[in-house]
C-alpha positions in Angstrom: 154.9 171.3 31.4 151.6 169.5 29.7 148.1 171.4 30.3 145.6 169.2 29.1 142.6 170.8 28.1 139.5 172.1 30.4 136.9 169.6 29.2 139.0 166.6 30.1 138.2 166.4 33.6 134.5 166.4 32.0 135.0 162.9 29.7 137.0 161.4 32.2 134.0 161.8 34.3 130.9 161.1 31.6 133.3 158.0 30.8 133.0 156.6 34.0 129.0 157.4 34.7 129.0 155.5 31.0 130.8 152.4 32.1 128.4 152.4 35.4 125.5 152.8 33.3 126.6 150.0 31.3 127.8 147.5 33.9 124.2 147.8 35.6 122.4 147.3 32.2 124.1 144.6 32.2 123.6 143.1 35.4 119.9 143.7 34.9 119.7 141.6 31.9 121.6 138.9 33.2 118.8 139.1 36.1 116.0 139.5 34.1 117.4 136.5 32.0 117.8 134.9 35.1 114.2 135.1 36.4 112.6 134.2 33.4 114.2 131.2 32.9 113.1 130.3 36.5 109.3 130.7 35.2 108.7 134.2 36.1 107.3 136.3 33.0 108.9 138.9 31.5 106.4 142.2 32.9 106.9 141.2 36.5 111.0 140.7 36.2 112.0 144.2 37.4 109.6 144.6 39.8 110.7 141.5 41.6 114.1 142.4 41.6 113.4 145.9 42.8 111.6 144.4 45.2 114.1 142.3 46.6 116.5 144.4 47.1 115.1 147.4 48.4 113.1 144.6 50.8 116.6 143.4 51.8 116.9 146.5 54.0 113.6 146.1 55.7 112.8 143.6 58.6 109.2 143.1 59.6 109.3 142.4 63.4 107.5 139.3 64.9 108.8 138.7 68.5 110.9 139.0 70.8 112.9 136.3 73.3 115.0 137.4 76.6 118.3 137.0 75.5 122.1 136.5 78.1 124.4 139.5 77.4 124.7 141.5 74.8 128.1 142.3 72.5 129.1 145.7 71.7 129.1 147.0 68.6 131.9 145.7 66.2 133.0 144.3 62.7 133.2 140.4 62.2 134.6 138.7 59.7 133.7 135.6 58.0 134.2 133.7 54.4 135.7 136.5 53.8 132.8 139.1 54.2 132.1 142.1 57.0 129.3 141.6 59.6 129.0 144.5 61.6 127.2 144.4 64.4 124.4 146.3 65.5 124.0 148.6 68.3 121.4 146.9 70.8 117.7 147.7 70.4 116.6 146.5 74.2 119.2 145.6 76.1 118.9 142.0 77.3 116.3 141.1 74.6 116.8 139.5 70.7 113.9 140.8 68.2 113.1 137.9 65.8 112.5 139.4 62.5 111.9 138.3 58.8 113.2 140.4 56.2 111.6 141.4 53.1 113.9 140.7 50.3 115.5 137.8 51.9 112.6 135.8 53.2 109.6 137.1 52.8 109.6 137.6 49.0 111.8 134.3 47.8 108.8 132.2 49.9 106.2 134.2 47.9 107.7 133.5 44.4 108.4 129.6 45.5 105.0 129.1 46.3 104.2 130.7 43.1 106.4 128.3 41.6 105.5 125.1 43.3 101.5 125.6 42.9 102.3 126.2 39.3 104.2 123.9 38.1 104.1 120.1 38.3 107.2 120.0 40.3 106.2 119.6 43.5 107.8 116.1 44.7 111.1 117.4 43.3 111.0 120.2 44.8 110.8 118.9 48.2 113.0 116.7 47.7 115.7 119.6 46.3 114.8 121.7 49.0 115.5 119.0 52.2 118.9 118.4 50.3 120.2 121.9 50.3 118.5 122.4 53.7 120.3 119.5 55.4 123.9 120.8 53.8 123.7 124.3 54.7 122.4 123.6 58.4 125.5 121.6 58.5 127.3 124.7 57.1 125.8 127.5 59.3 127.7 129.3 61.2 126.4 131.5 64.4 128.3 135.0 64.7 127.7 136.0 68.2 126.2 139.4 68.0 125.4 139.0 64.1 123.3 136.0 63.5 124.0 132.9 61.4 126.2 133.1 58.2 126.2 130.2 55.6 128.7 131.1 52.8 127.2 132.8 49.9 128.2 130.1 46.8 127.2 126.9 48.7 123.2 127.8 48.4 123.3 128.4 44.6 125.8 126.2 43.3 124.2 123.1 45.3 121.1 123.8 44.5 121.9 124.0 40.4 123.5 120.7 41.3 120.8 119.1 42.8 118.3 120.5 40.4 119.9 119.1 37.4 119.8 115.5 38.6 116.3 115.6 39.7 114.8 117.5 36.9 117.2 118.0 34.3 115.3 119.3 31.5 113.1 121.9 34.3 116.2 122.4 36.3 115.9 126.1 36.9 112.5 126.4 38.9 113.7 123.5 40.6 116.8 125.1 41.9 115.4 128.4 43.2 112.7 126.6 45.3 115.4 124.3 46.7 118.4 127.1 47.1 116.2 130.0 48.2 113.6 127.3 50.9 116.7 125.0 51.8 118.7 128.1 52.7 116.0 129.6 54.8 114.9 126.1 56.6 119.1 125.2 57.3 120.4 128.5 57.9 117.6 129.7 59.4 114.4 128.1 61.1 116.0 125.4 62.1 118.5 127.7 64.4 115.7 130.0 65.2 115.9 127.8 69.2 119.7 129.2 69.4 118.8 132.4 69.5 119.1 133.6 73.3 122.6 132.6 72.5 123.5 134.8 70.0 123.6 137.8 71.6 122.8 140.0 68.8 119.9 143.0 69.3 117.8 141.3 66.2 118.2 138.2 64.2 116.1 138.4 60.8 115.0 135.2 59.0 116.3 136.1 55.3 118.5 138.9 56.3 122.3 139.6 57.4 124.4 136.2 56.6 121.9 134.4 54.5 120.2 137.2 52.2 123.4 136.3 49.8 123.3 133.1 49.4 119.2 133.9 49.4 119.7 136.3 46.3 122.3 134.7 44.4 120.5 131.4 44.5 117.6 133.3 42.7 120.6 134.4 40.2 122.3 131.6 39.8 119.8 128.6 40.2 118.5 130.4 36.6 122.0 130.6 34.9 123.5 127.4 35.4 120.8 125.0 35.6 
């Protein structure tokens, strides 16, 4: 019989609170690096990120539509992700919302970007591509919302960016990726709504706040 000594337990654990440590230093470099290539300086990186993703969980309310019957609550999945849905707020009635992280702060920091920076025309441009593609794309979850899967945002936006403005390809991409999702996943299905049957459909949130976010991410790194 082997007895290993007390304080093993006690690496095994510090190890692992290391490797975590590490991974999200990491991750937030990668991001930061991300961002600033995108045009945003260096001081106000972390706070948008933080920002973000704490606002991801927060939806800001702005009305609210009669809506047929509503689904109970239960798991749906799609591209291979979990949707769960919701318990319903007032039965018979969707709440149109638009979430913080997802919508509300990636229209901010493009309008930041598009004021600033002499980009404008291929911006729009970018941005009616991407929009176009992922309304085709768009999927409505009954009960959940609309999903658009979470690579086609980034990857075509990166794309799209680097033929219009190859040499200022990453600002390009985020306005186009993070706008074109919202407009195509999102706007332009807000009239389906009564149909979805979900207690609360948020602009930015649920199925598009990854492809949202990773647009941001990725728009910096491969363009």
């Amino acid at each position: 019989m082997i007895f290993l000594p007390a304080a093993v337990p006690l690496l095994v654990l510090l190890l692992v609170a290391f490797l975590v440590v590490l991974v999200v230093l990491v991750e937030l470099r990668v991001l930061s690096y991300a961002y600033q290539k995108i045009g945003i300086r260096p001081r106000y990186v972390f706070l948008i990120m933080l920002l973000t993703l704490l606002g991801s969980g927060v939806n800001i309310p702005l009305y609210q539509i009669p809506a047929g019957r509503m689904l109970a609550p239960h798991t749906k999945w799609l591209y291979g992700v979990p949707y769960a849905v919701p318990e319903a707020m007032h039965a018979g009635v969707t709440v149109v919302a638009v979430n913080v992280g997802g919508a509300l702060i990636p229209t901010l920091l493009s309008l930041y970007l598009f004021l600033r920076l002499p980009l404008r025309g291929r911006m729009v441009i970018g941005t009616a591509v991407v929009a176009v593609v992922v309304y085709q794309l768009a999927h409505i979850v009954p009960g959940v919302g609309i999903v658009v899967p979470i690579l086609v945002p980034p990857l075509l936006a990166a794309g799209v960016a680097l033929i219009l403005a190859y040499h200022r390809a990453p600002p390009v991409a985020y306005v186009s990726g993070t706008m074109g999702t919202l407009i195509g996943a999102d706007l332009l299905n807000l009239g389906k709504v009564a149909h979805m049957g979900a207690p609360m459909v948020s602009i930015g949130g649920a199925g598009t706040f990854d492809g949202v976010f990773l647009t941001g991410i990725l728009a910096g790194l491969l363009a």
